[in-house]
NULO-811795 format. One record per residue (C-alpha): residue number from 0; x, y, z; residue in three letters. Coordinates in Angstrom, 3 decimals, m for minus. Example, Ala and Ser with C-alpha at 12.3 -4.5 7.8 and 13.67 -1.06 7.14 Angstrom:
BEGIN
<mipa num="0" X="12.300" Y="m4.500" Z="7.800" residu="ALA"/>
<mipa num="1" X="13.670" Y="m1.060" Z="7.140" residu="SER"/>
***
This chain:
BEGIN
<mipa num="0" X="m18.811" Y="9.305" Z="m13.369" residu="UNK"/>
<mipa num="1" X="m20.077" Y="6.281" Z="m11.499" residu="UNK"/>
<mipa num="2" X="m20.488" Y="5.304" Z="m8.380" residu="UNK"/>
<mipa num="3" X="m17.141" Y="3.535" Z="m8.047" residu="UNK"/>
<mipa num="4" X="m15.398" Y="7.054" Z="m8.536" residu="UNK"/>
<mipa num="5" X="m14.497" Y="10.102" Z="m6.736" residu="UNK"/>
<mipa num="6" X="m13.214" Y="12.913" Z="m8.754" residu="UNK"/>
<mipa num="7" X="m13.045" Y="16.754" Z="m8.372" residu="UNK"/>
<mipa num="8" X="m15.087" Y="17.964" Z="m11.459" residu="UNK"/>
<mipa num="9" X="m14.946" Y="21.298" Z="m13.527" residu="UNK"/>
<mipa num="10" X="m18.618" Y="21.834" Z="m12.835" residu="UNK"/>
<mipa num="11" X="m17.638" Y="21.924" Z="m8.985" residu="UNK"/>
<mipa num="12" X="m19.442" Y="18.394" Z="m7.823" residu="UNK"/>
<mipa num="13" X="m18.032" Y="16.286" Z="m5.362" residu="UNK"/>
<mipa num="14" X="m18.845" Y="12.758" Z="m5.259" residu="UNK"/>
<mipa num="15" X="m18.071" Y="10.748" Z="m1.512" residu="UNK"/>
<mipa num="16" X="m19.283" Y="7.156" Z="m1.714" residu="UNK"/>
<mipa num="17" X="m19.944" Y="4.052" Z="0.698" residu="UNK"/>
<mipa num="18" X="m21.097" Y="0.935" Z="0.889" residu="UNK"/>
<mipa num="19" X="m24.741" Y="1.916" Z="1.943" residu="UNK"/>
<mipa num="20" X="m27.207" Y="4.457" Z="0.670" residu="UNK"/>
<mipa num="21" X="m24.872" Y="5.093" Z="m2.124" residu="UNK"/>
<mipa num="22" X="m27.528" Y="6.681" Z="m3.958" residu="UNK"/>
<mipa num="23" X="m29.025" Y="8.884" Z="m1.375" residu="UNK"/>
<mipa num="24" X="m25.210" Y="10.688" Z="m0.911" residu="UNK"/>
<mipa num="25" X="m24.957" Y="11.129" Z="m4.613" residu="UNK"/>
<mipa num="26" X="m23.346" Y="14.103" Z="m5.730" residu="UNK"/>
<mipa num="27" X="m22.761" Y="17.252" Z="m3.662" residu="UNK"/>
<mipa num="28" X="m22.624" Y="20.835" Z="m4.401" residu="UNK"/>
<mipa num="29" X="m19.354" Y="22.482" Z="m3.827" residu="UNK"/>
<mipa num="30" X="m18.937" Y="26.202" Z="m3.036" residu="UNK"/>
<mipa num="31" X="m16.116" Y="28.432" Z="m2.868" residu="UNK"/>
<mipa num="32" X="m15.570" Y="31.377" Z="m0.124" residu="UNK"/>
<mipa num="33" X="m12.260" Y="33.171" Z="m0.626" residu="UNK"/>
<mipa num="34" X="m10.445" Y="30.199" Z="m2.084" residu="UNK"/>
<mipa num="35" X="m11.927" Y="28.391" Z="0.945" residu="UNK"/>
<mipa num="36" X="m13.727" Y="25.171" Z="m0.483" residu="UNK"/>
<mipa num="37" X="m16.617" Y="23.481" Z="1.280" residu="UNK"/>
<mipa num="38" X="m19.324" Y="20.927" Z="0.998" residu="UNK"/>
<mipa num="39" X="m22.206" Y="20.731" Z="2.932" residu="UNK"/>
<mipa num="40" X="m24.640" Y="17.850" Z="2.942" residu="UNK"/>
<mipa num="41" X="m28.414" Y="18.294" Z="4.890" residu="UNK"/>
<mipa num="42" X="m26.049" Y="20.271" Z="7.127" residu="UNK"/>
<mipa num="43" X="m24.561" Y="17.123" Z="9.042" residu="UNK"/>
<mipa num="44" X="m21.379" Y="17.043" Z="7.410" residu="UNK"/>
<mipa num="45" X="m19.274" Y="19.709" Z="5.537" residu="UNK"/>
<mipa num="46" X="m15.620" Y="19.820" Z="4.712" residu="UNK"/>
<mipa num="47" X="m13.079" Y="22.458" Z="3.989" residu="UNK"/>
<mipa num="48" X="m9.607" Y="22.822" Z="2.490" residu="UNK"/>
<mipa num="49" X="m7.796" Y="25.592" Z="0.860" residu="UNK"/>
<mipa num="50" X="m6.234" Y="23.049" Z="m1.671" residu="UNK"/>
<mipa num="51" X="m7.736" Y="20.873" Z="m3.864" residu="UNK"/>
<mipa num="52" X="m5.196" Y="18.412" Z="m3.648" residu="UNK"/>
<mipa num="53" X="m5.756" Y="17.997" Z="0.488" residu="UNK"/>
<mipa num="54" X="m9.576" Y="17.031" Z="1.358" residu="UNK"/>
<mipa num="55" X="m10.262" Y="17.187" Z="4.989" residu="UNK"/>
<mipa num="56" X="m13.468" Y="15.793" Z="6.480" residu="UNK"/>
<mipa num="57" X="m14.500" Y="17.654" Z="10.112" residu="UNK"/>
<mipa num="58" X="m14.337" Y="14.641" Z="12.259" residu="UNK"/>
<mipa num="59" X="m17.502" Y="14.625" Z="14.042" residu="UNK"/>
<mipa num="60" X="m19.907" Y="14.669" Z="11.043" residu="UNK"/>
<mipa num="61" X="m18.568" Y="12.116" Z="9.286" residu="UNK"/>
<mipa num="62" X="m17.910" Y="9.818" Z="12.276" residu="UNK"/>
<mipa num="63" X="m22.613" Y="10.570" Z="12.832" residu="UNK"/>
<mipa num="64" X="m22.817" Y="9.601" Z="9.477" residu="UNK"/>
<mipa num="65" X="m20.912" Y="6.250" Z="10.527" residu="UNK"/>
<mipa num="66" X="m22.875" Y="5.822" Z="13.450" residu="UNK"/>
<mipa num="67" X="m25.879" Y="5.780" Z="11.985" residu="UNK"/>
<mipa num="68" X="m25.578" Y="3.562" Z="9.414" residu="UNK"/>
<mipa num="69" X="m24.498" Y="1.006" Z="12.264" residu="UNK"/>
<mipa num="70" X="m27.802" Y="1.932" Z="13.250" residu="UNK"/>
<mipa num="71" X="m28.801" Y="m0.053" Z="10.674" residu="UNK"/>
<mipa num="72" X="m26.969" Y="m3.445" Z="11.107" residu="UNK"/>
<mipa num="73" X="m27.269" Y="m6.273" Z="13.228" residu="UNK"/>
<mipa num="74" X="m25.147" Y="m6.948" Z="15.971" residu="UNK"/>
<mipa num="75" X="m23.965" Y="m10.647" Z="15.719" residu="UNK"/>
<mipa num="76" X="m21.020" Y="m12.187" Z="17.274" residu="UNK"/>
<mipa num="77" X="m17.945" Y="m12.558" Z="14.847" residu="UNK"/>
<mipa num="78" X="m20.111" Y="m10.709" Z="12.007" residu="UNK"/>
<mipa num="79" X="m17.996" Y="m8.232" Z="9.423" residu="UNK"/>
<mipa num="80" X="m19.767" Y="m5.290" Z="8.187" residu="UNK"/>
<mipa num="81" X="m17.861" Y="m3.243" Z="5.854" residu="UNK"/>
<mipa num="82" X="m19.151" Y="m0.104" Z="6.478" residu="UNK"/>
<mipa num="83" X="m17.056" Y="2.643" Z="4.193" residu="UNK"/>
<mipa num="84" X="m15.412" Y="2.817" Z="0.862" residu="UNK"/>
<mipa num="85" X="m13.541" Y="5.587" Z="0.972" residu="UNK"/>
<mipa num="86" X="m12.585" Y="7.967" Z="m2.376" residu="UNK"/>
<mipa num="87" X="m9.353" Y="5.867" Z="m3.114" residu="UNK"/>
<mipa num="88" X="m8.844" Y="2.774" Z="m2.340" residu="UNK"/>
<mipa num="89" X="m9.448" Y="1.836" Z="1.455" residu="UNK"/>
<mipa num="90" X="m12.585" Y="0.411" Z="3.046" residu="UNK"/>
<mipa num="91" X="m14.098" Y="0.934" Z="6.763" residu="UNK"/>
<mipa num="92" X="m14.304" Y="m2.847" Z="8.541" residu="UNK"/>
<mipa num="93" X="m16.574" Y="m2.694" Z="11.647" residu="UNK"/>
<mipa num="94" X="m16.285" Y="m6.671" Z="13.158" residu="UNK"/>
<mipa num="95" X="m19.103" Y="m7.384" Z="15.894" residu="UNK"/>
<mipa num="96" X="m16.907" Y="m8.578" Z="18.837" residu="UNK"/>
<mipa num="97" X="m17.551" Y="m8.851" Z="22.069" residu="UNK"/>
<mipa num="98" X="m14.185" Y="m8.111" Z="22.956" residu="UNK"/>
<mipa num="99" X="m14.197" Y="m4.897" Z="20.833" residu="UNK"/>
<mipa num="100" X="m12.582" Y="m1.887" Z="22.714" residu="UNK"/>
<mipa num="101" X="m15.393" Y="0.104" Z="21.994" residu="UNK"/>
<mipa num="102" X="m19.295" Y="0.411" Z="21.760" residu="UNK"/>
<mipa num="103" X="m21.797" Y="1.645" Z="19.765" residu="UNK"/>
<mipa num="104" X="m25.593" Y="1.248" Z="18.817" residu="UNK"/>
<mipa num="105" X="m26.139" Y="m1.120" Z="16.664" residu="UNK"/>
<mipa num="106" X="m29.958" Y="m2.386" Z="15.335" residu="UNK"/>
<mipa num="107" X="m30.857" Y="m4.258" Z="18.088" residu="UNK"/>
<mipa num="108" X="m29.067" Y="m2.834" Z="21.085" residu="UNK"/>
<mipa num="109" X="m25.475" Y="m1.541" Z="22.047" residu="UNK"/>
<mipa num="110" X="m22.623" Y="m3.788" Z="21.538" residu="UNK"/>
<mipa num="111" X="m19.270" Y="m3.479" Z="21.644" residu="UNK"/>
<mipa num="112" X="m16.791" Y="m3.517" Z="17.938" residu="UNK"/>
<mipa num="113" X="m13.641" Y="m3.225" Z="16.423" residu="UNK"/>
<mipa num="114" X="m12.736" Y="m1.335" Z="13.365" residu="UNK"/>
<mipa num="115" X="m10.280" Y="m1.847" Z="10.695" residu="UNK"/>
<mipa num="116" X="m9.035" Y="m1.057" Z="7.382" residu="UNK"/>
<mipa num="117" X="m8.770" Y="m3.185" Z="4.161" residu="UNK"/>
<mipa num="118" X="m7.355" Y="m2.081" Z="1.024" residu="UNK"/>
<mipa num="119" X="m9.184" Y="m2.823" Z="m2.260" residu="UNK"/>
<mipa num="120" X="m8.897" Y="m2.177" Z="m6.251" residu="UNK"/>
<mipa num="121" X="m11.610" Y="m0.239" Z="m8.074" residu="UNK"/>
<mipa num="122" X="m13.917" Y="m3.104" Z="m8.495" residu="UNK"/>
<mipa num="123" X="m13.601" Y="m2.682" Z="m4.172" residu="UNK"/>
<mipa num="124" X="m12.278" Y="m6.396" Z="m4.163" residu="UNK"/>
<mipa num="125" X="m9.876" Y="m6.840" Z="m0.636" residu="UNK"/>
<mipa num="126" X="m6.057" Y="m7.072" Z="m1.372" residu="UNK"/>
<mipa num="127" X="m5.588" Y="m9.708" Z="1.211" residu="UNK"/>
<mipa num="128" X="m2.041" Y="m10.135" Z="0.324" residu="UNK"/>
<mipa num="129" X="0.976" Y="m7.756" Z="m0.883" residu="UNK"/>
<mipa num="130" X="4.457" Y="m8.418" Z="m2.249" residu="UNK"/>
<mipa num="131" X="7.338" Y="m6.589" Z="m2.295" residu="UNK"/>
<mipa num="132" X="10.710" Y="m7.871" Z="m3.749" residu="UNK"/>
<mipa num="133" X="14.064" Y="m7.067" Z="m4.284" residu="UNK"/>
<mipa num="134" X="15.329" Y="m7.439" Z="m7.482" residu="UNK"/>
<mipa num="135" X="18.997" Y="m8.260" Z="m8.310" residu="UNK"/>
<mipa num="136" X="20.850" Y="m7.981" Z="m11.223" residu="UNK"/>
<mipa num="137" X="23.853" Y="m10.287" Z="m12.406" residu="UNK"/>
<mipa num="138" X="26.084" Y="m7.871" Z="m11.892" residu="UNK"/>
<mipa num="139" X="25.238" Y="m7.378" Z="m7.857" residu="UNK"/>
<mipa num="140" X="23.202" Y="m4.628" Z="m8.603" residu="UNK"/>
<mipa num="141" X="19.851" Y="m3.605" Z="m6.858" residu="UNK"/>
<mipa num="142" X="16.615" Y="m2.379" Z="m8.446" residu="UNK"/>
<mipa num="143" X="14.489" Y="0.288" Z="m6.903" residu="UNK"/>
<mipa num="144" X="11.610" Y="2.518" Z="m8.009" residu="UNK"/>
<mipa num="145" X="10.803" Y="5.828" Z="m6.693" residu="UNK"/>
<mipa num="146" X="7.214" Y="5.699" Z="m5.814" residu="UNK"/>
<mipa num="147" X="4.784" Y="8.845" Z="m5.026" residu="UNK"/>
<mipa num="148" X="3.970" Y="8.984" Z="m1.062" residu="UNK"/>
<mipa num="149" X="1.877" Y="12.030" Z="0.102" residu="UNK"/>
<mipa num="150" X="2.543" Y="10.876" Z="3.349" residu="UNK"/>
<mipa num="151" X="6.280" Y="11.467" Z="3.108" residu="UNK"/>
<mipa num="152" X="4.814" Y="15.432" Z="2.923" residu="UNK"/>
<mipa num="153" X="3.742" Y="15.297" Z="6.548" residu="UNK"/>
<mipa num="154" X="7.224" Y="14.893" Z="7.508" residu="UNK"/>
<mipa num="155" X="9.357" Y="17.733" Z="6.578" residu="UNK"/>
<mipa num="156" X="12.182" Y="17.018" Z="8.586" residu="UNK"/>
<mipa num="157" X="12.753" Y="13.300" Z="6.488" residu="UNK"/>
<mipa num="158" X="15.607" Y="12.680" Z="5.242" residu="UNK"/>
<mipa num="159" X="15.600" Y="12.923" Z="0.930" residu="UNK"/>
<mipa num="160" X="18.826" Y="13.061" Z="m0.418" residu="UNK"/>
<mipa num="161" X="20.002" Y="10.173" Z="m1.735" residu="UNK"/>
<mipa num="162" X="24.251" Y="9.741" Z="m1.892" residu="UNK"/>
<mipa num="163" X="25.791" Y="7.434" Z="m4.646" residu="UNK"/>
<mipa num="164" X="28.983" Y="5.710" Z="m4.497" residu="UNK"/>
<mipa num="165" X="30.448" Y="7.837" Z="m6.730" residu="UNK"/>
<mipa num="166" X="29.741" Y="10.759" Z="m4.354" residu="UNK"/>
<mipa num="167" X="27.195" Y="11.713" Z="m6.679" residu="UNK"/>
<mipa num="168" X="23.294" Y="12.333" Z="m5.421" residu="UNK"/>
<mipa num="169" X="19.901" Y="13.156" Z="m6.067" residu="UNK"/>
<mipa num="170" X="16.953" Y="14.247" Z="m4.304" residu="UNK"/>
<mipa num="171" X="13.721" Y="12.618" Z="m3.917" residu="UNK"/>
<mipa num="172" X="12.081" Y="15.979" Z="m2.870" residu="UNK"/>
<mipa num="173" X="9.246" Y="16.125" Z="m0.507" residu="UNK"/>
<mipa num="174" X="6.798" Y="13.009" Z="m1.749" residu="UNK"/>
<mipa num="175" X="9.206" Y="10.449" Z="m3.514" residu="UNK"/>
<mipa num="176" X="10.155" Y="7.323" Z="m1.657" residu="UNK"/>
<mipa num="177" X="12.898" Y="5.167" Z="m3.010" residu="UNK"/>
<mipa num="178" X="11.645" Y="1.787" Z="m2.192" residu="UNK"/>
<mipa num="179" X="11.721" Y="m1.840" Z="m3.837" residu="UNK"/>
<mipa num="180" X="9.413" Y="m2.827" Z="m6.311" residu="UNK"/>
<mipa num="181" X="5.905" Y="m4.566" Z="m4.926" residu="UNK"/>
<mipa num="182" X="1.920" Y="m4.196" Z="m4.877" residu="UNK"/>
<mipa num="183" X="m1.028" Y="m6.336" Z="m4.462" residu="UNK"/>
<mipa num="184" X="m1.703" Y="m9.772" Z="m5.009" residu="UNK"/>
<mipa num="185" X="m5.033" Y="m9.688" Z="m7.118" residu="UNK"/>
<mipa num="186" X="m7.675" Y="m11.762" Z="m5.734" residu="UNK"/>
<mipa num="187" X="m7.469" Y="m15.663" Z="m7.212" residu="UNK"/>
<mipa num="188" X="m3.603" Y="m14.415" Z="m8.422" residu="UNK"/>
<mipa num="189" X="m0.955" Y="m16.789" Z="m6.653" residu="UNK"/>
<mipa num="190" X="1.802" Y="m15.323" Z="m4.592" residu="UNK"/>
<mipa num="191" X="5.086" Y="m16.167" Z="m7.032" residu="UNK"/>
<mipa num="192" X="2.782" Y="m15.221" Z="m9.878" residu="UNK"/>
<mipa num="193" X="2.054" Y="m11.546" Z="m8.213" residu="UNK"/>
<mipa num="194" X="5.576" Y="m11.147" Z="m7.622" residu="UNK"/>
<mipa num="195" X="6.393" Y="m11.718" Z="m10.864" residu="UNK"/>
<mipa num="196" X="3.625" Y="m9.340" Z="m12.514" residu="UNK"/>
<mipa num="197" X="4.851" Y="m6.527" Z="m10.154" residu="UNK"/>
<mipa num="198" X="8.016" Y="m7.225" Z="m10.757" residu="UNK"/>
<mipa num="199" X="7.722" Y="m6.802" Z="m14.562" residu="UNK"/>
<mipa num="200" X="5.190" Y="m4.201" Z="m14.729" residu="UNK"/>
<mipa num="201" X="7.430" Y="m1.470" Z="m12.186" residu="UNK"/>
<mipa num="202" X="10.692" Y="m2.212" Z="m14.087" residu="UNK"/>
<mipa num="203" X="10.135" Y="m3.687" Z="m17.594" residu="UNK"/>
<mipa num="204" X="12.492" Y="m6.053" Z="m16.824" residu="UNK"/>
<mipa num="205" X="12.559" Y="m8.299" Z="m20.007" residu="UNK"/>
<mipa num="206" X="11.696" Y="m11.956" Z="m19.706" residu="UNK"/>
<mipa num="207" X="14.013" Y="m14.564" Z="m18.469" residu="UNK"/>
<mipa num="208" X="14.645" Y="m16.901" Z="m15.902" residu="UNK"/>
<mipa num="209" X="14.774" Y="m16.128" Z="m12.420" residu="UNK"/>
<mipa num="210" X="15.275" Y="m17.814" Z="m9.129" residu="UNK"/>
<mipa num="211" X="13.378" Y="m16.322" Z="m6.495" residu="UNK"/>
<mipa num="212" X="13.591" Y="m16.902" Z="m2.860" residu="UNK"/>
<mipa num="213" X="10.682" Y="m16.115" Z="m0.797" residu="UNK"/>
<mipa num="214" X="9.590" Y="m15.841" Z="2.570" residu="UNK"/>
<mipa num="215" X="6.870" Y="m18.213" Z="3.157" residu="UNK"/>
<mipa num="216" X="5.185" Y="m16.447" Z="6.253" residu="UNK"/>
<mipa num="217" X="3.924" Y="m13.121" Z="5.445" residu="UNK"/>
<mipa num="218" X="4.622" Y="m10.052" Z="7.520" residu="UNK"/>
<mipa num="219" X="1.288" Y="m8.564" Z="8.778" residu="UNK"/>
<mipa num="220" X="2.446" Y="m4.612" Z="8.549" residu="UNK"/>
<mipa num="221" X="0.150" Y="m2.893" Z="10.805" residu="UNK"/>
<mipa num="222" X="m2.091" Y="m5.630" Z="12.109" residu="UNK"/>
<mipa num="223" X="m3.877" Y="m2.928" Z="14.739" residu="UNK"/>
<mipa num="224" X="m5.532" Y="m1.315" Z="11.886" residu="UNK"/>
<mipa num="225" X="m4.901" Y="m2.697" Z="8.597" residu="UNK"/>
<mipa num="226" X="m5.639" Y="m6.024" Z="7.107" residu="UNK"/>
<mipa num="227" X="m3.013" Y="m7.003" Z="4.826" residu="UNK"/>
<mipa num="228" X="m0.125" Y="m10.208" Z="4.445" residu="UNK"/>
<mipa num="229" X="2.480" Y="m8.994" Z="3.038" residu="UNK"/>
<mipa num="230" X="5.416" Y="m11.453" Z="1.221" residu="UNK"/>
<mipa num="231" X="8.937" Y="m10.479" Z="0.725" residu="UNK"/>
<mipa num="232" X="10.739" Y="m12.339" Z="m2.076" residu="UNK"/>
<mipa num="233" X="14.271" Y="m11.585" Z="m3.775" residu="UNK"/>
<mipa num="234" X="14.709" Y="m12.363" Z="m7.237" residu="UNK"/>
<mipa num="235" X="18.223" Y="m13.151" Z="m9.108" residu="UNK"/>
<mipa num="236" X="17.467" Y="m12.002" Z="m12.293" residu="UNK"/>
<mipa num="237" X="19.466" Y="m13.416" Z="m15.324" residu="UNK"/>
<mipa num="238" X="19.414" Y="m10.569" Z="m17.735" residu="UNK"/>
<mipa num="239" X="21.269" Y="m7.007" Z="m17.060" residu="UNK"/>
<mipa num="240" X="18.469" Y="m5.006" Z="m18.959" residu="UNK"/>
<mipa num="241" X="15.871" Y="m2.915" Z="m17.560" residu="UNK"/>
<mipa num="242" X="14.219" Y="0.325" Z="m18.388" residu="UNK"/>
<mipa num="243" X="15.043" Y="3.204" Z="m16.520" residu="UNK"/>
<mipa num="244" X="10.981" Y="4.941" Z="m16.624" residu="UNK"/>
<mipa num="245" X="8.044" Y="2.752" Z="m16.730" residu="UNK"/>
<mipa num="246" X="4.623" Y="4.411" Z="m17.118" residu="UNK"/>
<mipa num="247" X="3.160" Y="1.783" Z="m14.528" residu="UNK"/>
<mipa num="248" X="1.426" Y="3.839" Z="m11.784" residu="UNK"/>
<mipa num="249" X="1.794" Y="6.886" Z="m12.996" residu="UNK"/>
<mipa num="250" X="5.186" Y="6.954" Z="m14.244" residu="UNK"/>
<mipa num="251" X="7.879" Y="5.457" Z="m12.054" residu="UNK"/>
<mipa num="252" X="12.002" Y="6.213" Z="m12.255" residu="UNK"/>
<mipa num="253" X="13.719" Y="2.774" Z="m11.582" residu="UNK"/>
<mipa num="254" X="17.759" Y="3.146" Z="m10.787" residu="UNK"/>
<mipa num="255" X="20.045" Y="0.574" Z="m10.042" residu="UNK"/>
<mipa num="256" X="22.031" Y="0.807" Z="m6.506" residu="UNK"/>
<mipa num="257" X="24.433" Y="m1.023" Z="m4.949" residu="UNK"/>
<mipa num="258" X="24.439" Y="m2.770" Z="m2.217" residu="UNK"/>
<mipa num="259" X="26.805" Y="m0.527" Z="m0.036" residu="UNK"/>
<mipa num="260" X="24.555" Y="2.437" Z="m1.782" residu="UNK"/>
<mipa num="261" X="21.026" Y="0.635" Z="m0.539" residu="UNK"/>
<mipa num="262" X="22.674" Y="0.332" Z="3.040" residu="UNK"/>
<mipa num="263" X="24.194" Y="3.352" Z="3.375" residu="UNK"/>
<mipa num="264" X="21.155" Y="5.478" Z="2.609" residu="UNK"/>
<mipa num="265" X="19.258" Y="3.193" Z="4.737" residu="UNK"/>
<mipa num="266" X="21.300" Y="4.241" Z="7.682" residu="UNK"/>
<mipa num="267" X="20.973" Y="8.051" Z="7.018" residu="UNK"/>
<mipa num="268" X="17.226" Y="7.404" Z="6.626" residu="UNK"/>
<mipa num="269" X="16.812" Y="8.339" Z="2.945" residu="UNK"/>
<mipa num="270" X="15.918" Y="5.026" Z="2.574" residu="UNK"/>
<mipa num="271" X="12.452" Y="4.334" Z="4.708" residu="UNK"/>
<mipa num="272" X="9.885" Y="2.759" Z="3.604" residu="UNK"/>
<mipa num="273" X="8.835" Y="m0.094" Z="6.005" residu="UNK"/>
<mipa num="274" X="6.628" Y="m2.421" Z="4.017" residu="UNK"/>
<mipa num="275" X="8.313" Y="m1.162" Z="0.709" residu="UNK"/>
<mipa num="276" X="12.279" Y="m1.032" Z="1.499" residu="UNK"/>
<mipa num="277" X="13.134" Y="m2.024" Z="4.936" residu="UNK"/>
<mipa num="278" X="11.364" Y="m5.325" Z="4.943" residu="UNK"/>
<mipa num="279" X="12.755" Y="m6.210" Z="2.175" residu="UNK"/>
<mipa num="280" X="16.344" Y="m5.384" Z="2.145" residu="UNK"/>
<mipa num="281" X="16.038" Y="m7.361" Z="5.834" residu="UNK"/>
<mipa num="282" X="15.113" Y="m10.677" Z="4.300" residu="UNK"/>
<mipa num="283" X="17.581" Y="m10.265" Z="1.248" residu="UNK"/>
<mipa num="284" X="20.352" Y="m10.336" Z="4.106" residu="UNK"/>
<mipa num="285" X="19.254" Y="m13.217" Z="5.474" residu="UNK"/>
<mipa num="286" X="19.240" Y="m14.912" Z="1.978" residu="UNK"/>
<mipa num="287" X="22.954" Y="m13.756" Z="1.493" residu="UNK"/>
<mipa num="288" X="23.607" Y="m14.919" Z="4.929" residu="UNK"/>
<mipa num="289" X="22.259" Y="m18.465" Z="4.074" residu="UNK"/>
<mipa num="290" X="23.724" Y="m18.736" Z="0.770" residu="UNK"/>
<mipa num="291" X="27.016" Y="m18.241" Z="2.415" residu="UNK"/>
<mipa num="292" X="26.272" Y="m21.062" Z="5.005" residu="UNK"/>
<mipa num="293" X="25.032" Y="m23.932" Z="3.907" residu="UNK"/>
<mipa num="294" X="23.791" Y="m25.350" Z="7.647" residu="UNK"/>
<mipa num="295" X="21.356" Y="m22.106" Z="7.759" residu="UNK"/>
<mipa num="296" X="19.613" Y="m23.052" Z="4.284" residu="UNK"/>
<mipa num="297" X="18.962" Y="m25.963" Z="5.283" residu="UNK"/>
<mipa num="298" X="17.446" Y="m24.940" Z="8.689" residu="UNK"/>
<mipa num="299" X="15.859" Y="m21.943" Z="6.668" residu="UNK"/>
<mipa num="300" X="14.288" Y="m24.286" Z="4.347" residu="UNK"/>
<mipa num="301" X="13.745" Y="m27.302" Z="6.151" residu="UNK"/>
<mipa num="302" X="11.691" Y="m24.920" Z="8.949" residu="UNK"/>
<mipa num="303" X="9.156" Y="m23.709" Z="5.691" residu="UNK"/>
<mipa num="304" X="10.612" Y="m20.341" Z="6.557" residu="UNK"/>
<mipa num="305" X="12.266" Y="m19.703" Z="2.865" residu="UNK"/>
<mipa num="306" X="11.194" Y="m21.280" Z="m0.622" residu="UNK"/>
<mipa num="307" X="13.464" Y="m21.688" Z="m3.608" residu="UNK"/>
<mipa num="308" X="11.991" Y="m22.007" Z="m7.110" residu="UNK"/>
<mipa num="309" X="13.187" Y="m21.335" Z="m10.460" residu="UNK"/>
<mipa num="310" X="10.874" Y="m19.847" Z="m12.293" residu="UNK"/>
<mipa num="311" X="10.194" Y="m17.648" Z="m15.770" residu="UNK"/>
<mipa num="312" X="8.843" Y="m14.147" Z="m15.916" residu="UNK"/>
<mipa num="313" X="7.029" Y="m13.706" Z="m19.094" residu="UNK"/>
<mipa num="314" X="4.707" Y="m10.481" Z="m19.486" residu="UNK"/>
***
């Protein structure tokens, strides 16, 4: 297992990784106490759970840990430091601002910093941008995947029963999120071309031609604390196929809604994901609303809000 990992191994090792002194964390013992788990490391930092799925870090250790590698940088004005890669696929971002909100001791004094998150693959690369588009089929119809969100699990009173047409329903249970296909734009990957990939690889669509309006200007989903551009996009596919499970990610179910069935289950909030769903369905409104009126396309387009393009998805 290399350093680029994090895995829970049979012979009870833990492995936590950053981007400094990756070599003197290396791997930690792991003990259990009466199906209590917990790792210690020169007695600094220790963690405990009573699941193996759900690995909680005691606050205050890891944040000294943090602080003292800032220790070890130097303060300069405007510099980005990332400090953390955590086990899956986030990195810390401490930026050297002298407008930062807080303050901390740096290598040559204390200075004041901001701190942010970026998400990156497992070659730790930044996702600067994200996609997420709506698919629709020739017959009206909608495509949507149902994704794995451990968040969803913190929130037990969410809505996850999701009600067909028909009167018919299923339910998405307590970590499923029925959301619109999307992921990250790979570094040096262009926007319509990471649409398309995502597209193809969460549904299998097969290839053809499709027109795809985008949104030019991405949405910046949680600019406090996250850096990531996000670009929603609709896509009128020209073929009716698509396959129903798709091992991409870990297996993903993809179903076909309505749109009365996307809206409705928006409104009873089975239907929530912001960056995923909501977004989304948002801008493929406004592209109904200006294919209906031809004086808001134009304004639309002429205003580099919304592009038009005709393109081929080939896999």
């Amino acid at each position: 297992m290399g350093t680029d990992e994090a895995a829970y191994s049979s012979n009870k090792y833990f492995l936590f990784h950053r981007k400094f002194n990756y070599d003197s964390i290396g791997f930690i013992p792991l003990r259990q106490f009466d199906n209590t788990f917990s790792i210690k490391y020169n007695d600094r930092r220790c963690l405990n759970t009573k699941s193996r799925g759900c690995l909680l870090l005691y606050e205050k250790h890891e944040r000294t840990l943090l602080y003292e590698e800032l220790r070890g940088v130097e303060w300069q004005e405007g510099k980005h430091v990332r400090l953390a890669v955590l086990l899956y696929r986030y990195a810390v971002i401490v930026v050297c601002s002298s407008h930062g909100r807080q303050k901390a001791q740096f290598a040559n004094g204390v200075f004041p910093y901001f701190e942010y998150m970026e998400i990156v693959n497992m070659r730790q690369d930044w996702y600067k941008q994200g996609n997420n588009v709506v698919p629709v089929l020739p017959d009206g119809r909608l495509l949507m995947v149902i994704e794995e969100r451990p968040t969803n699990e913190r929130y037990p009173e969410r809505v996850s029963r999701v009600i067909l047409d028909n009167g018919n329903s299923f339910d998405l249970g307590t970590m499923k999120s029925l959301e619109f296909p999307g992921g990250g734009i790979d570094p040096g990957e262009g926007i319509t071309l990471g649409i398309l990939r995502e597209l193809g690889e969460e549904t299998e669509v097969p290839d053809q031609k499709v027109t795809l309006y985008r949104r030019v200007h991405p949405i910046y989903m949680f600019g406090s604390d996250l850096a990531s551009a996000n670009f929603c996009s609709v896509a009128y596919l020209s073929e009716l196929r698509f396959e129903k499970w798709v091992e991409n990610d870990g297996g993903l179910r993809v179903v076909a809604l309505s749109e009365s069935e996307v809206e409705y289950n928006i409104e009873t909030g089975a239907i929530s994901s912001g960056q995923a769903a909501i977004h989304g369905w948002q801008f493929y409104k406004e592209v109904i609303a200006a294919k209906k009126n031809f004086m808001l396309m134009a304004r639309l387009t002429n205003n580099g809000y919304l592009s038009i393009e005709e393109v081929s998805l080939r896999k």
